[in-house]
Backbone as JSON, one array per atom type, in Angstrom:
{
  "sequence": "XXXXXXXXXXXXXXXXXXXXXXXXXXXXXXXXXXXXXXXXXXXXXXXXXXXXXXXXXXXXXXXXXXXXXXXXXXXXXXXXXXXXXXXXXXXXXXXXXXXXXXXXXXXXXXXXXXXXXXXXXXXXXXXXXXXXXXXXXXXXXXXXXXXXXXXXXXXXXXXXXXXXXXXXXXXXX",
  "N": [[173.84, 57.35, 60.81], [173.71, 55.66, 57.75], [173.09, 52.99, 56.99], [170.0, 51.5, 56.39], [167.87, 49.9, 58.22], [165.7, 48.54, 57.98], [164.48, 46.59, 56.85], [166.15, 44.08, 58.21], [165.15, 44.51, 60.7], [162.53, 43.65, 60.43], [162.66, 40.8, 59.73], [163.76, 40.37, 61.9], [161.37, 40.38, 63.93], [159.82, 39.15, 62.47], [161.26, 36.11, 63.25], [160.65, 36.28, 65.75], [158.45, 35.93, 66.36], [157.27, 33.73, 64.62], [158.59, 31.69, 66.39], [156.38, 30.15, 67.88], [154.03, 28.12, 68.16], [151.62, 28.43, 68.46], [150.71, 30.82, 67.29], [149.89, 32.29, 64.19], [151.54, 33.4, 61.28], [152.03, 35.51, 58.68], [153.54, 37.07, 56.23], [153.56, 39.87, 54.22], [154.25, 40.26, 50.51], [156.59, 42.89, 50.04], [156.1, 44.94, 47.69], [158.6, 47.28, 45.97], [157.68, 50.55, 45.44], [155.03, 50.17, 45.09], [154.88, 47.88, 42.91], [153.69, 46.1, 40.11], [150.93, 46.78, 40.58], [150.04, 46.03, 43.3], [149.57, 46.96, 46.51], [150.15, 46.62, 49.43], [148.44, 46.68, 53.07], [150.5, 46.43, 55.18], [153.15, 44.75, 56.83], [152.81, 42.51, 58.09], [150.53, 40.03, 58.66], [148.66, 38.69, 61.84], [148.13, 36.25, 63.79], [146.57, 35.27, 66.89], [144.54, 33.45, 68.96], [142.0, 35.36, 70.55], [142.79, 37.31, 68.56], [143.24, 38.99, 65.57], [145.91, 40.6, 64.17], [147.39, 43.02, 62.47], [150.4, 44.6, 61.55], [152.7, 46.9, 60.41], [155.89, 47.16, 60.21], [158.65, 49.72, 61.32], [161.71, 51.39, 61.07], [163.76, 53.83, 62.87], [166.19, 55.97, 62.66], [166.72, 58.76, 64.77], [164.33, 60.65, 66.43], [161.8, 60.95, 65.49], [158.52, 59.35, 63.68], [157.3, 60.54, 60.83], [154.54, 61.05, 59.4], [153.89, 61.54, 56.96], [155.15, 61.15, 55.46], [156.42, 58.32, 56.04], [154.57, 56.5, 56.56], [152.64, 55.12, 54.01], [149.69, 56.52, 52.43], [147.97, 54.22, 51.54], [148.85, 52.36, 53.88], [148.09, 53.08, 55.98], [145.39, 53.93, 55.77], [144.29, 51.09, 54.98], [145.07, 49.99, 57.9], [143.35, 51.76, 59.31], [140.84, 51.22, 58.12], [140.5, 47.91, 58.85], [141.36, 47.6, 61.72], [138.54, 48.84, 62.51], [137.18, 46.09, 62.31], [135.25, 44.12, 64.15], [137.91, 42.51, 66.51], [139.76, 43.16, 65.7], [143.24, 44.19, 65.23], [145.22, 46.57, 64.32], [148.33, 47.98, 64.12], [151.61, 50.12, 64.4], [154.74, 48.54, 64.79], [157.38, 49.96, 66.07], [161.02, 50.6, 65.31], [163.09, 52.69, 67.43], [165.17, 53.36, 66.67], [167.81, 54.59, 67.4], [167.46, 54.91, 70.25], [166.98, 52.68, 71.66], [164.32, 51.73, 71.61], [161.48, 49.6, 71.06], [157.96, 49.75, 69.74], [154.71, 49.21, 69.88], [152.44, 50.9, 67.96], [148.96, 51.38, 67.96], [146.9, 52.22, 65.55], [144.81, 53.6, 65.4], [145.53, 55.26, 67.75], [147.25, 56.87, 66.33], [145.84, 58.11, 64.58], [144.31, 59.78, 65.97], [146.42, 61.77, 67.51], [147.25, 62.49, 64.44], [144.69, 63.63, 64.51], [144.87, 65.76, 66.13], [146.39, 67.71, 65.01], [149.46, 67.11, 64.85], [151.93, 66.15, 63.2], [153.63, 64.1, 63.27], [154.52, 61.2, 64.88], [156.74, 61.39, 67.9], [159.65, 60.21, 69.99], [159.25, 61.14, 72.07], [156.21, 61.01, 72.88], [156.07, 58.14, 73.46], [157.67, 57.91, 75.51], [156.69, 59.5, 77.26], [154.51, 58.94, 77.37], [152.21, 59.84, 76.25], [150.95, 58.74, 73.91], [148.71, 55.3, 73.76], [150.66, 52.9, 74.09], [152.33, 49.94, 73.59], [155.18, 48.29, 74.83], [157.98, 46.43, 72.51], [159.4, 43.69, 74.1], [162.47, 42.94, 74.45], [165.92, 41.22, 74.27], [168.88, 43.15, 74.15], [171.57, 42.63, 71.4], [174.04, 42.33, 69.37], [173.14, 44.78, 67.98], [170.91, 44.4, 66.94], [167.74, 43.37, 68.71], [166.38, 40.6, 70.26], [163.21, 39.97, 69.59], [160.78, 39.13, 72.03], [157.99, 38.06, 71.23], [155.76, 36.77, 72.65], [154.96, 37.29, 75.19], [154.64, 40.04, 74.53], [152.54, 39.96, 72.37], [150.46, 39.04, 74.45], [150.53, 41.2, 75.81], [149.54, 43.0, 74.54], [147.08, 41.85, 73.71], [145.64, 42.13, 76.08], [144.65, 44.48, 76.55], [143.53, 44.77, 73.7], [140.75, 43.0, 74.34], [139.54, 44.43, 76.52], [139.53, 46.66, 75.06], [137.95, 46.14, 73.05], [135.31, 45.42, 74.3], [134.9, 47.63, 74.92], [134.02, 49.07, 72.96], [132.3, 47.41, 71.72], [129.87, 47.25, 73.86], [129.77, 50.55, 74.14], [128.12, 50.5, 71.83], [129.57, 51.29, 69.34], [131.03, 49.53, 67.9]],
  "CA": [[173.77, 55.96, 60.41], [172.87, 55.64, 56.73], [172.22, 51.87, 56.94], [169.06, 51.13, 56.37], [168.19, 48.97, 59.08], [164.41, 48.51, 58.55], [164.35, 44.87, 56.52], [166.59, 43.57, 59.04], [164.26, 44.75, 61.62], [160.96, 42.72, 60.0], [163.26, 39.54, 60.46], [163.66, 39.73, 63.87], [159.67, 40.25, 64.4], [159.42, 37.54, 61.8], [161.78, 35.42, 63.41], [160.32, 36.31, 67.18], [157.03, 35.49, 66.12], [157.78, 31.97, 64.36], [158.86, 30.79, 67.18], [155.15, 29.75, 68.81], [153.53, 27.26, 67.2], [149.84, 28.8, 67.63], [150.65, 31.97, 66.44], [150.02, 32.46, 62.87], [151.76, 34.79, 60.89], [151.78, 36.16, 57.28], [154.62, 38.04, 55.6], [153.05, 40.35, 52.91], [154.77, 40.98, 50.04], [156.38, 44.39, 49.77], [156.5, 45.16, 46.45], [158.85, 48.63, 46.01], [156.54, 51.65, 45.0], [153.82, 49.29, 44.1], [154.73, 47.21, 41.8], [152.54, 45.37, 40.04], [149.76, 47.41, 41.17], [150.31, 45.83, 44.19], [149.72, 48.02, 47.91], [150.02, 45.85, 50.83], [148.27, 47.81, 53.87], [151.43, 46.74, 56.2], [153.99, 43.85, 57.08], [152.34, 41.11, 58.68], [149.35, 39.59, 59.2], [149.52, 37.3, 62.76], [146.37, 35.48, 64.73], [146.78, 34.26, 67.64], [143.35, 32.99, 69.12], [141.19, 35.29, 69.82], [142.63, 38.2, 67.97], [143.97, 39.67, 64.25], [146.57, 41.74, 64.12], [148.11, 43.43, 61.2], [151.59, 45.01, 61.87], [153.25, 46.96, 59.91], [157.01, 47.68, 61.1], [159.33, 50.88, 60.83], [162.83, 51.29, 62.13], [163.76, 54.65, 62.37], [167.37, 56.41, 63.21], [166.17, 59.74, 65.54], [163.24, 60.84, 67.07], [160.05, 60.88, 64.99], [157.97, 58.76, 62.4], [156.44, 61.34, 60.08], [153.21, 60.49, 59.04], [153.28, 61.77, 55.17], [156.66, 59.79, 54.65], [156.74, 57.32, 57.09], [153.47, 55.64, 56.64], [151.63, 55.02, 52.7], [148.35, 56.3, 52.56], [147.5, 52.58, 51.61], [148.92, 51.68, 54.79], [147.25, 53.88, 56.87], [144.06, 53.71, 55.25], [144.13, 50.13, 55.18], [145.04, 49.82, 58.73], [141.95, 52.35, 59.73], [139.8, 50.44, 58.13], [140.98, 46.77, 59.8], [140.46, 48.44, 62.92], [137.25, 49.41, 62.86], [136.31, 45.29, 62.52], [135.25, 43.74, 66.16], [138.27, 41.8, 66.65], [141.16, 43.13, 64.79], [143.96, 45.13, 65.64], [145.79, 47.11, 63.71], [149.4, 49.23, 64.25], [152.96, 50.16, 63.54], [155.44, 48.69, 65.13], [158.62, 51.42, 65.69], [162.01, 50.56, 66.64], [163.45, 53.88, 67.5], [166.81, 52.83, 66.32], [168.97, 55.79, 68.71], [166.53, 54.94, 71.92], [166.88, 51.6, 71.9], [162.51, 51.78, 72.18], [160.31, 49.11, 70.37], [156.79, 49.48, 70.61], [153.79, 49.19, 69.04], [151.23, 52.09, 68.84], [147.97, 51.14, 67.49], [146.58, 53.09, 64.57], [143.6, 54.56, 66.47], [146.28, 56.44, 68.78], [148.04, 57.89, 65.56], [144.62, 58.95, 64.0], [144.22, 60.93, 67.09], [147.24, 62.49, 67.16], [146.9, 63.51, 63.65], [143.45, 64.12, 64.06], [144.83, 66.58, 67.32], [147.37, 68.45, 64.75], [150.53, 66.47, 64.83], [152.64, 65.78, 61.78], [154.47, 62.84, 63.55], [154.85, 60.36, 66.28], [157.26, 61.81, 68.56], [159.68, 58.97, 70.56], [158.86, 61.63, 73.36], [155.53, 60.72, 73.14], [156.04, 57.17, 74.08], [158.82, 58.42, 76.37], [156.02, 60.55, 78.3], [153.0, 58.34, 77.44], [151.5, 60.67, 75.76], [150.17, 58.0, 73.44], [149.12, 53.86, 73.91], [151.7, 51.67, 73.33], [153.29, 48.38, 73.75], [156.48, 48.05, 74.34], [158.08, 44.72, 72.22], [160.37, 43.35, 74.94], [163.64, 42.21, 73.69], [167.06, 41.35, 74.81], [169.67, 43.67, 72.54], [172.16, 41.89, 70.81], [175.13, 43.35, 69.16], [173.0, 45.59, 66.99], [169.59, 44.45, 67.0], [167.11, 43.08, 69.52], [165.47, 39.4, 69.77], [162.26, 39.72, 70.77], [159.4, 38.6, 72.7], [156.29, 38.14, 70.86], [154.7, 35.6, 73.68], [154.72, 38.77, 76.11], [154.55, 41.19, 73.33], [150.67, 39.3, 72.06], [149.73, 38.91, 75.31], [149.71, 42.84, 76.15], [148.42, 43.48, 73.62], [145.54, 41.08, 73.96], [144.75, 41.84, 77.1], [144.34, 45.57, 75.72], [142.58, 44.39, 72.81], [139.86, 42.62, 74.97], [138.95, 45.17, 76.94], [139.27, 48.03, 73.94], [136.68, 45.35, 71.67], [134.25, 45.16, 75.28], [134.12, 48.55, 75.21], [133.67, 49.42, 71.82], [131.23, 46.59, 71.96], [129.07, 47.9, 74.49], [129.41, 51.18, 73.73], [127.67, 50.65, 70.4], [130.16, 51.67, 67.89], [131.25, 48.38, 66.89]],
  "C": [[173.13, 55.9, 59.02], [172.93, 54.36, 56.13], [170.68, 51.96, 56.59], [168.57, 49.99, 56.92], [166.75, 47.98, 59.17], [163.67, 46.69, 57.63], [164.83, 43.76, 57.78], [165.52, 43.2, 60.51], [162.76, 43.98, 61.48], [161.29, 41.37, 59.91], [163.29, 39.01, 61.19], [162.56, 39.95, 64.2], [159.41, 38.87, 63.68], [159.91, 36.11, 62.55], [160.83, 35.55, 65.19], [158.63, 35.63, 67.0], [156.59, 34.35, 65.8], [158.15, 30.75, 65.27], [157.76, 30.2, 68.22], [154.58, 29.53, 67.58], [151.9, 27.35, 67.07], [150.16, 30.32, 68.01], [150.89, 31.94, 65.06], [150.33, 33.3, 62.01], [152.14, 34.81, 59.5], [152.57, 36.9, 57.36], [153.99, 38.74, 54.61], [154.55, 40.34, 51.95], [155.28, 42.42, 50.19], [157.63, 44.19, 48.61], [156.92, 46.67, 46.48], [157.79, 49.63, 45.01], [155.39, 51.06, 43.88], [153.44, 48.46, 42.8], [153.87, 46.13, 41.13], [150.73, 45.97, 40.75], [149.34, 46.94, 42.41], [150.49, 46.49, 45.71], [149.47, 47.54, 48.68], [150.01, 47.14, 51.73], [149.58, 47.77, 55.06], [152.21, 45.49, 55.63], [153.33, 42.51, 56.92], [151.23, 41.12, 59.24], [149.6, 38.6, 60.68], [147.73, 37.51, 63.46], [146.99, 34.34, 65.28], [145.43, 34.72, 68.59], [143.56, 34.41, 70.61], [141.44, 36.83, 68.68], [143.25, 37.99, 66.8], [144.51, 40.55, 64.33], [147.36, 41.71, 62.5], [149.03, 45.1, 61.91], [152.93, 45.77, 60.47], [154.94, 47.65, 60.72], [157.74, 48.49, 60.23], [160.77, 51.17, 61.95], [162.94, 53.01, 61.58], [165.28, 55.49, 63.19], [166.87, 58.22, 63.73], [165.17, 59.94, 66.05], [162.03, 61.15, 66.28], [159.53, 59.71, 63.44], [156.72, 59.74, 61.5], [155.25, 60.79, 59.35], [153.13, 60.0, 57.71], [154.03, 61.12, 54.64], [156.91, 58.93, 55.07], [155.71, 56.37, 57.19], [152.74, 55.92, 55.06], [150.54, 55.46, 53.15], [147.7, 54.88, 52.37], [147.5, 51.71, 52.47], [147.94, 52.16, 56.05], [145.53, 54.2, 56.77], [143.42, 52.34, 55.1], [144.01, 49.87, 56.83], [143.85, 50.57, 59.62], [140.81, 51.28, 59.54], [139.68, 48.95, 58.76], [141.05, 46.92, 61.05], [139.45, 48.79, 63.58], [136.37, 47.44, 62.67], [136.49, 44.59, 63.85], [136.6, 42.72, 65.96], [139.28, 41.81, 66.22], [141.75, 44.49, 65.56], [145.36, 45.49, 64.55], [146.92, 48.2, 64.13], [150.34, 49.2, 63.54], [153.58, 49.87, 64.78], [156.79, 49.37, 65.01], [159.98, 50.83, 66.65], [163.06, 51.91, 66.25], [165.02, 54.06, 67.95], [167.66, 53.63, 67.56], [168.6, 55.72, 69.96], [166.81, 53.39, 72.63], [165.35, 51.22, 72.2], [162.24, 50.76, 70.85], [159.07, 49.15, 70.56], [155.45, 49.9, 69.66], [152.81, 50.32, 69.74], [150.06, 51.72, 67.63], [147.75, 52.31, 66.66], [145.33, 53.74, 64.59], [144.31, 55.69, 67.5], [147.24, 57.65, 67.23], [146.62, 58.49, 64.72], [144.48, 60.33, 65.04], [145.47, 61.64, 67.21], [147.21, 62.95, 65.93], [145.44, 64.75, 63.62], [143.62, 66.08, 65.25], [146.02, 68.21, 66.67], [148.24, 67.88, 64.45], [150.85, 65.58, 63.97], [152.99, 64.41, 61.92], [154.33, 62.16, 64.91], [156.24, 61.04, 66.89], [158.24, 60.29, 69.63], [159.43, 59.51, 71.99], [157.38, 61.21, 73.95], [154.93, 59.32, 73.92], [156.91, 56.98, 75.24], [157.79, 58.6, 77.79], [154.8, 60.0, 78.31], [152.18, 59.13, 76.96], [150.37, 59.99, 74.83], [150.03, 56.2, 74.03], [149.73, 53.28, 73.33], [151.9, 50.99, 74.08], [154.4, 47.89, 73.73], [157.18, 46.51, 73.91], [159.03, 44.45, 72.82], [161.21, 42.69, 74.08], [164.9, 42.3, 74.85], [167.94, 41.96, 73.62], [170.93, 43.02, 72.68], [173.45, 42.86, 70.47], [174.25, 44.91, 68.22], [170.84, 45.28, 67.13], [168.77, 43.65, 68.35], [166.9, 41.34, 69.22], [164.67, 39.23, 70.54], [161.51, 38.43, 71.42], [158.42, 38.32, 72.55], [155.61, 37.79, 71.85], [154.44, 37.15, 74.6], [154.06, 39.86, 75.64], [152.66, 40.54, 73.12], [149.92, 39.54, 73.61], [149.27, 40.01, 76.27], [148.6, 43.59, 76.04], [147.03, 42.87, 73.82], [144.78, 41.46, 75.15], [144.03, 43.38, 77.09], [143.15, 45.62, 74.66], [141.15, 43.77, 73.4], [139.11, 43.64, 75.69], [138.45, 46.77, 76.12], [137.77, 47.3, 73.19], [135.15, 45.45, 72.67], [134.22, 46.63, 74.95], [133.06, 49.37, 74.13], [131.98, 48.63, 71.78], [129.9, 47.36, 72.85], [129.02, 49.39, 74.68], [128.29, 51.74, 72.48], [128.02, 51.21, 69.3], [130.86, 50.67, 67.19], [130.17, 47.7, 65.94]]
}
């Protein structure tokens, strides 16, 4: 497939997401190879009460999202750090174009996997659970999906709540 399918693909999150009227969501710019000195850490900003998420999305035709080419250091370094404040959540959403898989994996599960060795996300890994994710429910279409955000947030959140309690009372937040 040498489409490039991955604008298309930040549409239909844009468009799935728009459709709830207290969810708030932010399009960044993406300026090509930084123009304007310009390095947005992802996609989209979205807040819906009580969390922050920042989303950056990646469509990808086979089985892996390589780290070194598949994610900016700006993005990935941004999204670390947005992460680490009580109350925010930070990932990549992946639709794993040949699987038919969407699903968000937080950017605390791909630290660990790099941090464990591993060049890339694997779609085996979300296959086998190997890492946390979220899958973004959709119905597929002729070609692309139209998701679910309302379901999709509310996974996540309920994830996010109990990840922020623990952090919380652990004492590393």
């Amino acid at each position: 497939m040498g489409v490039s399918r991955g604008k298309d693909f930040e549409d239909e999150m844009k468009k799935a997401f728009s459709k709830h009227s207290d969810i708030s969501l932010d399009r960044f710019p993406d300026p090509m190879a930084g123009y304007a000195g310009i390095r947005n850490i992802c996609d989209f900003g979205v807040y819906r009460y009580p969390f922050q998420y920042y989303f950056e999305c990646k469509a990808f035709s086979g089985n892996t999202l390589n780290f070194s080419s598949g994610i900016t250091k700006d993005q990935w370094d941004g999204m670390v750090e947005k992460s680490q404040i009580p109350g925010v959540i930070a990932g990549v959403i992946i639709w794993f174009i040949d699987h038919d898989i969407t699903a968000l994996v937080p950017i605390q599960e791909l630290v660990q996997l790099r941090n464990n060795g591993a060049k890339s996300l694997n779609v085996k890994d979300i296959k086998e659970s190997k890492v946390k994710y979220f899958t973004v429910p959709g119905r597929k279409k002729r070609i692309f999906f139209e998701y679910d955000a309302d379901s999709f947030i509310k996974s996540v959140k309920k994830w996010a709540t109990d990840y922020w309690m623990e952090v919380m009372v652990s004492g590393k937040g």
